[in-house]
C-alpha positions in Angstrom: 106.5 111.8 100.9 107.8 115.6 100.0 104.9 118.1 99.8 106.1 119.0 96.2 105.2 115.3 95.1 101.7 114.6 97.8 100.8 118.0 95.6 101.2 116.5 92.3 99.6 113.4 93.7 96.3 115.4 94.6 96.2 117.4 91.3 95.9 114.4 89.5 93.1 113.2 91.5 91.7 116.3 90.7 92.5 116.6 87.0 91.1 112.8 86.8 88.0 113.8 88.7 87.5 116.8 86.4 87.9 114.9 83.0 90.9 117.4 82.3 93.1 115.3 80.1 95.8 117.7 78.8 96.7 118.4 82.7 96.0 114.8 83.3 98.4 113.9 81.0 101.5 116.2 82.2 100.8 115.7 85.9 101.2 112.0 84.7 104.4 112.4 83.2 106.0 114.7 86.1 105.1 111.3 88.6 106.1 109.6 86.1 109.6 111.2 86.0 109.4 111.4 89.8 109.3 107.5 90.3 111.6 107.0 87.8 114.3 108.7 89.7 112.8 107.5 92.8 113.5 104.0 91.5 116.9 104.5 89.7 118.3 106.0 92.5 116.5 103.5 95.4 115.8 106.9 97.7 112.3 108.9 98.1 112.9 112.1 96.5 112.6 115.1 98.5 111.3 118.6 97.7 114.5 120.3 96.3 115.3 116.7 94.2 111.6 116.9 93.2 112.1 120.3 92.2 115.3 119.1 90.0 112.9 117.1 88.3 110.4 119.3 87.2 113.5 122.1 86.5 114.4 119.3 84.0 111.3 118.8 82.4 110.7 122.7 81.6 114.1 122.7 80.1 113.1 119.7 78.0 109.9 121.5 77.0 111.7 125.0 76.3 114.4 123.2 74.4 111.6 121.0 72.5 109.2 124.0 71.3 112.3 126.1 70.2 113.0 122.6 68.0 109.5 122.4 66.9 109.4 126.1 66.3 112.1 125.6 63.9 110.4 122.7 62.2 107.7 124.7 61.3 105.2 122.4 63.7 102.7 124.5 65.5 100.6 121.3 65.8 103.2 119.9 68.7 104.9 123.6 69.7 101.1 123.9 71.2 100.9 120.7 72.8 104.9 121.6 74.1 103.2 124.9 75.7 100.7 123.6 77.0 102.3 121.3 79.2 105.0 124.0 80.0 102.2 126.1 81.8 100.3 122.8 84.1 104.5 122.0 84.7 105.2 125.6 85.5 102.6 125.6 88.6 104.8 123.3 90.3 108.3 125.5 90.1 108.8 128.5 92.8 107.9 132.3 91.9 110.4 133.3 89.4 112.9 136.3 90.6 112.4 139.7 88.6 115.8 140.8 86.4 116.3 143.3 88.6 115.9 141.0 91.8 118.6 138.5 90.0 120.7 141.5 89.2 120.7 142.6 93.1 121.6 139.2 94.0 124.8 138.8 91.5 125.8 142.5 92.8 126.2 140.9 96.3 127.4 137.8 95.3 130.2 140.0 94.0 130.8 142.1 96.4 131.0 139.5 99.2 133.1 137.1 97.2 135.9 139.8 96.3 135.1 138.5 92.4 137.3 140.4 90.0 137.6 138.6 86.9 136.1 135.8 84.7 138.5 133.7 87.2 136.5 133.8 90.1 132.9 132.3 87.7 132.6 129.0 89.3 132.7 130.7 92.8 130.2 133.0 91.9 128.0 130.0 90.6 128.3 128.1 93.5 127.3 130.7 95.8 124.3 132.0 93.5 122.9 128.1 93.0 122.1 127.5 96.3 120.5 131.2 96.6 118.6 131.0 93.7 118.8 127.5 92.2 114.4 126.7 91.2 113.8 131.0 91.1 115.7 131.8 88.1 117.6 130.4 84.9 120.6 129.6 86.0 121.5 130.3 82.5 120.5 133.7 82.3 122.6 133.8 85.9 125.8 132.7 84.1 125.4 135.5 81.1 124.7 138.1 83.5 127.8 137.8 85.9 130.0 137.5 82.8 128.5 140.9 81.9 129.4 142.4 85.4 132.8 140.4 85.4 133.9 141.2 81.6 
């Protein structure tokens, strides 16, 4: 078992020891996601496929309060957030602007990137550096500032 998912595993023991049932219910659904994959894909997940998971799920959650924002429901934008911040705990520290900035710099310079041409190299060589640490979308909008 990856440490990512024996993690989750203990805090819900904990949560269900403690009678917490918001983080109950969201460290429910992340196992739940977990085991789905586990069992679609007949592997065991390991720490960077269990982070996929939970990268996922906050984009689902983003993606769902921005919906519900626009709805006008603050009823389920709160319930949205609220899971956001118990799914949150499990993903890496995120990188600073200026640490992601640093990063796309170098990628640059070590790639010989030019033009708007060279985007997908950049990607691949920034995913594996900072795929879990920062929006990869915010990545993508930044080199085509530096590139453009």
């Amino acid at each position: 078992m990856s440490a990512l998912k024996a993690r989750v595993t203990n805090d819900m023991k904990l949560a269900m020891k403690a009678k917490d049932k918001a983080a109950l219910k969201a460290v429910r659904m992340i196992l739940g996601a977990i085991k789905q994959r586990e069992v679609d894909e007949r592997i065991e997940l390991d720490d960077a496929q269990v982070l996929t998971v939970i990268q996922k799920m906050v984009k689902q959650r983003k993606d769902s309060i921005s919906q519900f924002k626009d709805a006008g429901r603050t009823d389920l934008v709160d319930v949205e957030e609220a899971e956001l911040v118990i799914i949150n705990n499990y993903m890496p520290a995120q990188l600073s602007e200026e640490e992601i900035s640093v990063a796309v710099d170098k990628a640059i310079a070590d790639s010989g990137a030019s033009s708007m041409q060279d985007m997908g190299k950049l990607m691949g060589l920034l995913k594996s550096q900072l795929d879990g640490k920062a929006d990869m979308g915010a990545v993508s909008g930044l080199i085509r500032s530096k590139l453009s």
